[in-house]
TORPA-4810 file (N, C-alpha, C, O; in nm, 3 decimals):
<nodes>
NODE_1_-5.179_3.325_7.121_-5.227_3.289_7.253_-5.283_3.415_7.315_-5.215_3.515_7.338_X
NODE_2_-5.418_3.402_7.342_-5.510_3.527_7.387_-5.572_3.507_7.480_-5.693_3.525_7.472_X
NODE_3_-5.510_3.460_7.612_-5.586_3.407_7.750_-5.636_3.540_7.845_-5.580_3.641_7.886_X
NODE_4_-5.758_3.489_7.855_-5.797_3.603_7.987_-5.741_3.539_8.124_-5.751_3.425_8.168_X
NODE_5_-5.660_3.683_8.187_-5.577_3.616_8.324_-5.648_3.708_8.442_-5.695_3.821_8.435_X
NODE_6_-5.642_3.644_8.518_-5.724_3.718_8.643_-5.578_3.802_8.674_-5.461_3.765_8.664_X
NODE_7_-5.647_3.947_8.722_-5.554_4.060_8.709_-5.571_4.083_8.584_-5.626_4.012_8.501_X
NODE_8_-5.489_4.254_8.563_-5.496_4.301_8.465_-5.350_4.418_8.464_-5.276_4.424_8.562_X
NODE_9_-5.334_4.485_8.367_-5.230_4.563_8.383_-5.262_4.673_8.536_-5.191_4.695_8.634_X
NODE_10_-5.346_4.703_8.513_-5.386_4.837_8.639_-5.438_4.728_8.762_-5.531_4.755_8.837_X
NODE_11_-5.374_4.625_8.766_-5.403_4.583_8.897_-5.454_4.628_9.044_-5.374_4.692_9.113_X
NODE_12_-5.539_4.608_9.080_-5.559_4.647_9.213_-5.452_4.644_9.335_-5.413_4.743_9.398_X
NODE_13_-5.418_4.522_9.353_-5.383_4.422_9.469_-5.232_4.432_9.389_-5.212_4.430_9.268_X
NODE_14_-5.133_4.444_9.498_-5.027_4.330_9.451_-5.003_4.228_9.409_-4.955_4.198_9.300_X
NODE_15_-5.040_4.151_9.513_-5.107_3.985_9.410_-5.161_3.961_9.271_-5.134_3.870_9.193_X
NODE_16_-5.242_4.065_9.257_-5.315_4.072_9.120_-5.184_4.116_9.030_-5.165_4.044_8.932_X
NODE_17_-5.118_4.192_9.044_-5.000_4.214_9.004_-4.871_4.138_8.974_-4.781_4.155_8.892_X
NODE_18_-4.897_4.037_9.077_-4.759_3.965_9.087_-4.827_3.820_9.016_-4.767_3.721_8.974_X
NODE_19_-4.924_3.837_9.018_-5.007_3.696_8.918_-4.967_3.749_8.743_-4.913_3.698_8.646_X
NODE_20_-5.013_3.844_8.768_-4.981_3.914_8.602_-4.890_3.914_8.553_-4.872_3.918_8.432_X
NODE_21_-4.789_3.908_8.662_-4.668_3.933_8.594_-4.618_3.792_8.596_-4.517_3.784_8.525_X
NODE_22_-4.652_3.670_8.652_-4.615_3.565_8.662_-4.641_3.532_8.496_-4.556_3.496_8.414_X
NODE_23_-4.769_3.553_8.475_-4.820_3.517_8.327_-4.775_3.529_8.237_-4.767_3.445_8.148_X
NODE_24_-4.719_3.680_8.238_-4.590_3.764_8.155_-4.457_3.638_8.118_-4.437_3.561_8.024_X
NODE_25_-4.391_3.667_8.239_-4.308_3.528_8.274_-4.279_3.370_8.203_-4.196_3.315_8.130_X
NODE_26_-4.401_3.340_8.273_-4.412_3.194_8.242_-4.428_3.130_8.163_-4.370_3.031_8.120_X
NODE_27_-4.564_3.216_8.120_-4.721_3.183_8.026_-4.660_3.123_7.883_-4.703_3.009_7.863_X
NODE_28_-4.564_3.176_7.771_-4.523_3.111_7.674_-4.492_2.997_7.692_-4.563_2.906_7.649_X
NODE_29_-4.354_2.967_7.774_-4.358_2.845_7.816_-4.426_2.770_7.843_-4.433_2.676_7.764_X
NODE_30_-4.515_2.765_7.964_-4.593_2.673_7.979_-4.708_2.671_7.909_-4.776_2.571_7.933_X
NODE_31_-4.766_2.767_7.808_-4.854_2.723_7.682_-4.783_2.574_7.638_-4.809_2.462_7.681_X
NODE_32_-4.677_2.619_7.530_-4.613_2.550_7.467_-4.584_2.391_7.541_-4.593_2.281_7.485_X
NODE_33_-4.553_2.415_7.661_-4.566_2.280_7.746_-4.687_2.205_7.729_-4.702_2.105_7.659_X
NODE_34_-4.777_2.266_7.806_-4.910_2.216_7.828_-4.968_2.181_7.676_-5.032_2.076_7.674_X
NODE_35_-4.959_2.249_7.550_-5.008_2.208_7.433_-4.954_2.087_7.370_-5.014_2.007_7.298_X
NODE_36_-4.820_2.088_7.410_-4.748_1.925_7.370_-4.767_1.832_7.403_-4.751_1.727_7.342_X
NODE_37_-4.822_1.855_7.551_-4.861_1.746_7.613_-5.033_1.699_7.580_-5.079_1.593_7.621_X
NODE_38_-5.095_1.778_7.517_-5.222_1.807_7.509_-5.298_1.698_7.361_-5.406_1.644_7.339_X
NODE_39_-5.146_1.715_7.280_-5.149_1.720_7.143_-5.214_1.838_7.053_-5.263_1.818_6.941_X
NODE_40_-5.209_1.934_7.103_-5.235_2.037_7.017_-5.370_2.096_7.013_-5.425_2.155_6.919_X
NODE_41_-5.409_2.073_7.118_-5.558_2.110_7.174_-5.568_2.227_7.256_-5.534_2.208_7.372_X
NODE_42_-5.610_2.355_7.225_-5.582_2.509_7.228_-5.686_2.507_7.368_-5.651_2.533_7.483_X
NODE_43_-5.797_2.475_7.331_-5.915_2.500_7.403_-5.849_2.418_7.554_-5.839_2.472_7.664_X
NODE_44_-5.813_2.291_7.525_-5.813_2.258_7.680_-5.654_2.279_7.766_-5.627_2.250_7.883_X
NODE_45_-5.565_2.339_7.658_-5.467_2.417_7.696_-5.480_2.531_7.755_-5.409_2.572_7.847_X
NODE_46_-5.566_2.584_7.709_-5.603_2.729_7.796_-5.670_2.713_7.936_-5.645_2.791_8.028_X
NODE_47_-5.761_2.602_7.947_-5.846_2.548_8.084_-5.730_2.500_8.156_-5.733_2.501_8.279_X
NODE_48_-5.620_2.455_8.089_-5.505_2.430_8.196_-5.450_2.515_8.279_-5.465_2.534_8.400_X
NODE_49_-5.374_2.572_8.187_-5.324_2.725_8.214_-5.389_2.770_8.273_-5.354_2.718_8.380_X
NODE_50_-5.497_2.857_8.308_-5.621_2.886_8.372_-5.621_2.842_8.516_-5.612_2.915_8.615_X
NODE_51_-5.635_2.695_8.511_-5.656_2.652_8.679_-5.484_2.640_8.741_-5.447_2.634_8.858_X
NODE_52_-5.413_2.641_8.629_-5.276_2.641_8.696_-5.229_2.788_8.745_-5.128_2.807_8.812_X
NODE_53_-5.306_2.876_8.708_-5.266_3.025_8.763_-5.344_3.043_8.832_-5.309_3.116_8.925_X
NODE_54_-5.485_2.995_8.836_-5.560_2.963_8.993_-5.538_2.982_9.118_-5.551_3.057_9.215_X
NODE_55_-5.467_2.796_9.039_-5.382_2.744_9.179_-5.265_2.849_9.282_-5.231_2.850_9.401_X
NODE_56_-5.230_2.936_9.148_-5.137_2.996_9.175_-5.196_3.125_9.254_-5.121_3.169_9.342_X
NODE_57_-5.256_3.157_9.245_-5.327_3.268_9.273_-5.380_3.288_9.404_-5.377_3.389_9.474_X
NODE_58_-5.451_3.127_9.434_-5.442_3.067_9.553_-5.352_3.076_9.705_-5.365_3.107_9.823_X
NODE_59_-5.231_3.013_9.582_-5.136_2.990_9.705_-5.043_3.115_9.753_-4.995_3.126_9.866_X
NODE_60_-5.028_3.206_9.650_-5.003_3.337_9.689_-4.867_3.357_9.719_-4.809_3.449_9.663_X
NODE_61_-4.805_3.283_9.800_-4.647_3.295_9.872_-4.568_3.255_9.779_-4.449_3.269_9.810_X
NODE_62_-4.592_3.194_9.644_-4.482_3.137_9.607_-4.392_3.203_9.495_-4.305_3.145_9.431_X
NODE_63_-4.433_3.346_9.481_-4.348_3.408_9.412_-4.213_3.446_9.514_-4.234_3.470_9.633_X
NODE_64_-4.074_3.448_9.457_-3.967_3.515_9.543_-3.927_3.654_9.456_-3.985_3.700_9.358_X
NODE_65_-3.818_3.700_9.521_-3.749_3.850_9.410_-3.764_3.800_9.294_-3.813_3.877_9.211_X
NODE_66_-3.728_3.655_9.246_-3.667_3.651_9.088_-3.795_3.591_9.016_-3.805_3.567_8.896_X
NODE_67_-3.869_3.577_9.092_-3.980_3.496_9.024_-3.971_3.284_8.993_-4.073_3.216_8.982_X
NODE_68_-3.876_3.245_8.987_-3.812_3.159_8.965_-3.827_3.010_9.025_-3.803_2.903_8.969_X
NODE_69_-3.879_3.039_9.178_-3.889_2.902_9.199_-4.045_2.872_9.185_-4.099_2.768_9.221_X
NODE_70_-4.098_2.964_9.136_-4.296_2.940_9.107_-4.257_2.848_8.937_-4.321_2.752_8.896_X
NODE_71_-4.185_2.887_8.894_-4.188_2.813_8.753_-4.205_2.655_8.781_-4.313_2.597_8.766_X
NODE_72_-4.070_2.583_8.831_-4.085_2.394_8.802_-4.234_2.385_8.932_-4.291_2.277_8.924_X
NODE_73_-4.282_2.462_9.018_-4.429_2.429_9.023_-4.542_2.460_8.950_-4.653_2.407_8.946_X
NODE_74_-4.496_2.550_8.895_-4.665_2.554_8.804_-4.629_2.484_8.674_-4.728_2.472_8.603_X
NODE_75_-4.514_2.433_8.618_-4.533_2.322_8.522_-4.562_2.142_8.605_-4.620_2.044_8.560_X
NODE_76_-4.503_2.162_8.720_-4.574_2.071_8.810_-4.714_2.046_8.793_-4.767_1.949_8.739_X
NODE_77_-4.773_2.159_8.853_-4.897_2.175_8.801_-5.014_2.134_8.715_-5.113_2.061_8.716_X
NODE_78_-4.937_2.239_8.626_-4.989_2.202_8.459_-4.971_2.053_8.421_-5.057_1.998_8.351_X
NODE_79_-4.881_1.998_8.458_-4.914_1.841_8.439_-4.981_1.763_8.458_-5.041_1.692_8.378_X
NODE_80_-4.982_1.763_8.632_-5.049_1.701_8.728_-5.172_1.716_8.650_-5.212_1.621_8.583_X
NODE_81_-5.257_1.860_8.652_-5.410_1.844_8.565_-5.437_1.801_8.484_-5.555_1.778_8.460_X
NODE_82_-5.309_1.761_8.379_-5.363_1.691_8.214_-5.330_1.543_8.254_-5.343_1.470_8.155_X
NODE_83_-5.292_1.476_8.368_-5.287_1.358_8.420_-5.378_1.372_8.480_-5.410_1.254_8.469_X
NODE_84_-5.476_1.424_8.555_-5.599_1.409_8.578_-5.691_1.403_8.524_-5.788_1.333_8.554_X
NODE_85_-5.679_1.474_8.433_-5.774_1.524_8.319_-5.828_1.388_8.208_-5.928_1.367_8.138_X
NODE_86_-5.674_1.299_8.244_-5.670_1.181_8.096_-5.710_1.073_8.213_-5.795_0.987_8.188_X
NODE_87_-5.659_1.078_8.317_-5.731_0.994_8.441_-5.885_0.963_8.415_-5.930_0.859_8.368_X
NODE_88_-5.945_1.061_8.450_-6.065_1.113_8.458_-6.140_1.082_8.341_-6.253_1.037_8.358_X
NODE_89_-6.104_1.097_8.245_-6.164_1.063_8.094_-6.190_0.893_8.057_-6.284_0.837_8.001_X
NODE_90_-6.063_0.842_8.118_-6.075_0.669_8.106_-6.145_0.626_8.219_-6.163_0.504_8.218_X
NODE_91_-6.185_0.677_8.304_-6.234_0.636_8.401_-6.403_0.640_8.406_-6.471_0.586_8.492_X
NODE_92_-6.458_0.726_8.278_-6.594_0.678_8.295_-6.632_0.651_8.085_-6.538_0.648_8.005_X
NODE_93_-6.736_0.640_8.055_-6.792_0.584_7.950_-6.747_0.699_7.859_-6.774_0.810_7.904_X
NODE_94_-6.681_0.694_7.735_-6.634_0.753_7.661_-6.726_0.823_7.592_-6.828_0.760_7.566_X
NODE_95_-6.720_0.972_7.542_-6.813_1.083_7.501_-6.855_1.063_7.361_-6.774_1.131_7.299_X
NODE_96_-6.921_1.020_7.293_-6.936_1.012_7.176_-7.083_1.098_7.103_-7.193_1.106_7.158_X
NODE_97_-7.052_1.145_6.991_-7.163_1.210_6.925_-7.304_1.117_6.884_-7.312_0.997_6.906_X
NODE_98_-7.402_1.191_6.827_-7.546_1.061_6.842_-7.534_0.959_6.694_-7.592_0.851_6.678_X
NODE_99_-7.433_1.036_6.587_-7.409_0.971_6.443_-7.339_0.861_6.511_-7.388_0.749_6.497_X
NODE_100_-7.211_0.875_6.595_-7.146_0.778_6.606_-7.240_0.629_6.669_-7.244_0.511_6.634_X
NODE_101_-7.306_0.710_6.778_-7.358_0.628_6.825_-7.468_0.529_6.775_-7.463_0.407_6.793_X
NODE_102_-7.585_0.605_6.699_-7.626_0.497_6.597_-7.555_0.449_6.476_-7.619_0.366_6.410_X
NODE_103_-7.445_0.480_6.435_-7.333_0.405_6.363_-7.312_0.273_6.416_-7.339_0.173_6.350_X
NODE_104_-7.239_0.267_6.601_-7.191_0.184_6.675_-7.342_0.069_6.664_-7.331_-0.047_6.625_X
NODE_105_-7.459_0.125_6.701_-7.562_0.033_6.717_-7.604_-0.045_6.597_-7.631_-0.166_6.602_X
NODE_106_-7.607_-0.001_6.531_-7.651_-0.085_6.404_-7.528_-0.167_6.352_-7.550_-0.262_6.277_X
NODE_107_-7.402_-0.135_6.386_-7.289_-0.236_6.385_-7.304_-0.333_6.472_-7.303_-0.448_6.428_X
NODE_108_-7.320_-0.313_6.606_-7.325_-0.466_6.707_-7.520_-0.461_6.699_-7.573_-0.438_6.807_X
NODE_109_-7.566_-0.472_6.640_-7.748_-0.547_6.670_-7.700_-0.664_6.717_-7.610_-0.746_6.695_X
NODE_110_-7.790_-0.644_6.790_-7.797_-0.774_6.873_-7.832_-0.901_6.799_-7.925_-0.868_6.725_X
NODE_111_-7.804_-1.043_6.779_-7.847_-1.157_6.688_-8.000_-1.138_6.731_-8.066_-1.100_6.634_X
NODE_112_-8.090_-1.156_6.866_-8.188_-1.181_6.889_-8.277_-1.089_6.818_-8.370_-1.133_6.751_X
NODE_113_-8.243_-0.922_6.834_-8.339_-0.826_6.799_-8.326_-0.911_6.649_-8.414_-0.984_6.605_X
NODE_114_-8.229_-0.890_6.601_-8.241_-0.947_6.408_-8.396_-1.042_6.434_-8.512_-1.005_6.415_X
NODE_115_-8.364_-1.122_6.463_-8.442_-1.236_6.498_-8.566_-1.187_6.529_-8.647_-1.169_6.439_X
NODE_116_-8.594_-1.160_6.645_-8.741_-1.066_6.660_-8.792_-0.975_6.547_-8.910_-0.977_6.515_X
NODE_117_-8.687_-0.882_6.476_-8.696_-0.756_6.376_-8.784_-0.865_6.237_-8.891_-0.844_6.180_X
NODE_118_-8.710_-0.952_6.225_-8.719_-1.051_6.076_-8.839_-1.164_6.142_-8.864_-1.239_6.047_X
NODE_119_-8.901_-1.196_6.229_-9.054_-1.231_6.277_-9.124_-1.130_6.261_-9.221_-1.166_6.194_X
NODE_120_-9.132_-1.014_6.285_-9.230_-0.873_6.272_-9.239_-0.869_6.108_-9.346_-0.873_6.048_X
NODE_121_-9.142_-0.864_6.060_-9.150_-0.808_5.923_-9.222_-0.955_5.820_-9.304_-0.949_5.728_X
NODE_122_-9.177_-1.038_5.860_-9.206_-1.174_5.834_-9.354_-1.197_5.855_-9.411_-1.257_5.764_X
NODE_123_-9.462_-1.141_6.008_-9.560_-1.168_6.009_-9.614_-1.034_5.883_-9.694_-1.055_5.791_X
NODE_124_-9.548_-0.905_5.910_-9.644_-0.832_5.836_-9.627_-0.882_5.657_-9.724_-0.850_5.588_X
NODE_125_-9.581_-0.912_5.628_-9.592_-0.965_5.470_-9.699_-1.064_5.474_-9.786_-1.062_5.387_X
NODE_126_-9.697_-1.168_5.586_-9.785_-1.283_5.568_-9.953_-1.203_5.609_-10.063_-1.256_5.594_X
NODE_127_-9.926_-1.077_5.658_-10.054_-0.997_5.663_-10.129_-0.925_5.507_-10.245_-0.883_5.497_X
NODE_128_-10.029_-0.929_5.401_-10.059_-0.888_5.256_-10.158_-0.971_5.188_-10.191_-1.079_5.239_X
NODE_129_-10.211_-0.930_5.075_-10.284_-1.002_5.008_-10.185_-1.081_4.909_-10.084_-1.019_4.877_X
NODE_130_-10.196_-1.171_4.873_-10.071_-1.272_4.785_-10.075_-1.194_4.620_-10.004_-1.241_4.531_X
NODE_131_-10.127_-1.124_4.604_-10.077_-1.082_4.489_-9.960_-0.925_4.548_-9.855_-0.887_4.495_X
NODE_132_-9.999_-0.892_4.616_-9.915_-0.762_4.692_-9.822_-0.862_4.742_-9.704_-0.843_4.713_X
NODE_133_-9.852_-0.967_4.814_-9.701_-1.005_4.859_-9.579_-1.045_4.759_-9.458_-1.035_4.776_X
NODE_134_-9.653_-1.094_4.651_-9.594_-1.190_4.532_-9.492_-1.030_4.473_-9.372_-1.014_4.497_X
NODE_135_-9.574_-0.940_4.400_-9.503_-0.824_4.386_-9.405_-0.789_4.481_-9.297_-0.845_4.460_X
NODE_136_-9.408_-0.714_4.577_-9.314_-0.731_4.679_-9.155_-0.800_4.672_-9.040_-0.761_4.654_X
NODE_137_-9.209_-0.894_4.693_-9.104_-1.072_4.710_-9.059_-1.048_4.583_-8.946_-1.094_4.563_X
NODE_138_-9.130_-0.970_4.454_-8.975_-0.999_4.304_-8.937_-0.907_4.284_-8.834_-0.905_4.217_X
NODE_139_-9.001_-0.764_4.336_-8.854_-0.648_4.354_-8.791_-0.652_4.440_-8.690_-0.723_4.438_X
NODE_140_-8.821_-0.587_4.536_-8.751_-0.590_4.648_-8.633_-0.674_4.727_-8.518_-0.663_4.771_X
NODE_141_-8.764_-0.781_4.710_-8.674_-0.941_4.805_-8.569_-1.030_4.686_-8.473_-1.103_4.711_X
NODE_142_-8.620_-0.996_4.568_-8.517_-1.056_4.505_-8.436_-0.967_4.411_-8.334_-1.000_4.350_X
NODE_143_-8.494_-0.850_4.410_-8.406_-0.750_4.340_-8.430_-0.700_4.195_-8.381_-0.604_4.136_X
NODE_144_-8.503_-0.775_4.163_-8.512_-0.717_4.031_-8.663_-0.579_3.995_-8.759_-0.549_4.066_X
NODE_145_-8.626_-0.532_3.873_-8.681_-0.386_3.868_-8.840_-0.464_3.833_-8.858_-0.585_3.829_X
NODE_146_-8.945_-0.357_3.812_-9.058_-0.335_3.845_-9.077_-0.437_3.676_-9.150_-0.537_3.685_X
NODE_147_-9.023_-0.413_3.560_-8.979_-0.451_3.424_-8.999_-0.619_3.449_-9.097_-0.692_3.432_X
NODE_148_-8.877_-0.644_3.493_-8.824_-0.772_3.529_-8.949_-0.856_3.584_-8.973_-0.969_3.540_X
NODE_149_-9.061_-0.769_3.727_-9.102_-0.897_3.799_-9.233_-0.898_3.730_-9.321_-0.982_3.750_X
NODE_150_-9.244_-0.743_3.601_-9.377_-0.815_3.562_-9.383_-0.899_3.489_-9.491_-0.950_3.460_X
NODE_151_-9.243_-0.950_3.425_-9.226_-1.027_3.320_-9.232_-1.187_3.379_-9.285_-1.281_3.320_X
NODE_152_-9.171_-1.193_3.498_-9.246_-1.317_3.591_-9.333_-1.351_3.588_-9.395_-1.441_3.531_X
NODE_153_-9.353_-1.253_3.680_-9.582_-1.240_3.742_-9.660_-1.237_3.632_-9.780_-1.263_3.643_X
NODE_154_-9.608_-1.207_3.519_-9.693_-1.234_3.380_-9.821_-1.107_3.402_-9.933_-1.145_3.368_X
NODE_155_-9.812_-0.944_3.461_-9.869_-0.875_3.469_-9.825_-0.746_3.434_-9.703_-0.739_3.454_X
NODE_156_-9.875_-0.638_3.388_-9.808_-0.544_3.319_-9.725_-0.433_3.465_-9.753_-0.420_3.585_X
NODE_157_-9.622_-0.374_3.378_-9.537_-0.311_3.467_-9.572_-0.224_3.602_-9.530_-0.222_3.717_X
NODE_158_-9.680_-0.148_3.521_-9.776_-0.044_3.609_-9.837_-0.136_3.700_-9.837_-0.103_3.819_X
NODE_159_-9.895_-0.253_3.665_-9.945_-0.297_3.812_-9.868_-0.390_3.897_-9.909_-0.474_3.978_X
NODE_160_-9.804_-0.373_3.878_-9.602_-0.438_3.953_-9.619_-0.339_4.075_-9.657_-0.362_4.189_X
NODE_161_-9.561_-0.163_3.985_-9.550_-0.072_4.049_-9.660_-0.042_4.155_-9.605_0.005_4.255_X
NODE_162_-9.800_-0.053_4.171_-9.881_-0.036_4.184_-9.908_-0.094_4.312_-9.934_-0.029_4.413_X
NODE_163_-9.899_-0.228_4.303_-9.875_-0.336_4.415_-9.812_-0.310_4.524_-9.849_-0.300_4.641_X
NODE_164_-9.666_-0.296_4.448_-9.566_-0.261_4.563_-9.611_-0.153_4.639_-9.605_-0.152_4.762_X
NODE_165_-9.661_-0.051_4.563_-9.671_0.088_4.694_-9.797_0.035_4.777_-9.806_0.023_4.899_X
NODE_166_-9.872_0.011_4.699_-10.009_-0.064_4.857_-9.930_-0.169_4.899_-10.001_-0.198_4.995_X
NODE_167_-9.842_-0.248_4.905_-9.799_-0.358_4.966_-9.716_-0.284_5.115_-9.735_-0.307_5.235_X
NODE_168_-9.620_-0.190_5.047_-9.508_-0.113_5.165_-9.617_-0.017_5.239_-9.586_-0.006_5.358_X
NODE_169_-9.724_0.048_5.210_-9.832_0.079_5.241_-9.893_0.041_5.373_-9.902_0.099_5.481_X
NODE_170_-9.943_-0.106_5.314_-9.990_-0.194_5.413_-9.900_-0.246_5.515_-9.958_-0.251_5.623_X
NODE_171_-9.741_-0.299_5.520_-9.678_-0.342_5.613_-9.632_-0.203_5.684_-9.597_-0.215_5.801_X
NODE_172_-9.628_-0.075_5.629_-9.597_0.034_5.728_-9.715_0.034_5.855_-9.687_0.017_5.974_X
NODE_173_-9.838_0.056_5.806_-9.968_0.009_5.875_-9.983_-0.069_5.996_-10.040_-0.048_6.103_X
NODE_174_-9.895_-0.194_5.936_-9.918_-0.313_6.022_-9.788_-0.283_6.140_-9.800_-0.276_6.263_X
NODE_175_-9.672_-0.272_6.064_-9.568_-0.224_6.163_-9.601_-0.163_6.276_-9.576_-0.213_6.386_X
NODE_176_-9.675_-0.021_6.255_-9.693_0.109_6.319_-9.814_0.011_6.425_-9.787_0.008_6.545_X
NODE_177_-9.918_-0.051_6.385_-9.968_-0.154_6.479_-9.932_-0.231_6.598_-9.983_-0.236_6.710_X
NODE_178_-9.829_-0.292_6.544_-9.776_-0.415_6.657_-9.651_-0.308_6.691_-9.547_-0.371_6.708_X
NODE_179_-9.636_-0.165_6.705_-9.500_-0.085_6.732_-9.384_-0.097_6.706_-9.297_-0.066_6.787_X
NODE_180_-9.360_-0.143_6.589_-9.268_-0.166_6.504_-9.225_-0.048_6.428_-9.107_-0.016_6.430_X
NODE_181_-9.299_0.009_6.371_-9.266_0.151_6.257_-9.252_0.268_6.335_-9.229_0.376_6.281_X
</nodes>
């Protein structure tokens, strides 16, 4: 635990002094407090600690000779803020990264966009020439390899392959058109 504390050993002020030495004091303890309560979160244990010697810093009077009755308030304290802190957090839209978030979106799509998405894609195929669409429709849409749909289409492999790339070609085209791509 390596907290910067307002004050320093060569204190100016008394106060600055009697804060320092509170830190001396306290500070293990109420690390160890504040991190349990935290679950083990260093970074916002230290922002605790921090505004709880603030506070303290603030109020100024509440050290006595023994030091002693500033302790059950600044773990007072230190609580009160990580109950604010978890307050505060449920209380507005939860923080999430941009992976998560297009993770989350493409999990709930909406039924309609599907619906709109699969009309767009639906008109741009019917925008192909029927031999590009026909190619298309037996890899892709039905899965089988370039091998397989020339053996269908009754056309050699290379112009399977061939098809398809002017086919995805052409519906990127058309996409990027109607603002789809």
């Amino acid at each position: 635990m390596n907290l910067t504390v307002i004050g320093s050993a060569n204190a100016a002020t008394a106060e600055e002094q009697a804060l320092r030495d509170l830190y001396e004091q306290h500070g293990p303890a109420l690390y160890s407090y504040v991190l349990r309560m935290l679950s083990g979160d260093t970074y916002r244990t230290e922002d605790v600690i921090q505004e709880t010697l603030l506070r303290c810093w603030n109020k100024q009077n509440l050290v006595d000779d023994e030091g002693m009755a500033v302790r059950p308030w600044m773990f007072r304290v230190a609580r009160n803020l990580v109950i604010d802190s978890y307050r505060s957090q449920k209380s507005r839209p939860p923080e999430i990264s941009g992976v998560t978030w297009l993770a989350e979106m493409s999990d709930e799509t909406d039924e309609t966009e599907q619906l709109l998405s699969s009309l767009v894609v639906r008109d741009a195929l019917q925008a192909l020439t029927p031999a590009h669409r026909d190619a298309l429709t037996a890899t892709f849409l039905s899965g089988q390899t370039a091998q397989q749909a020339a053996a269908v289409l009754g056309i050699p492999t290379g112009t399977v392959k061939s098809r398809v790339h002017y086919a995805l070609r052409s519906i990127r085209t058309v996409l990027e058109e109607r603002g789809a791509g």
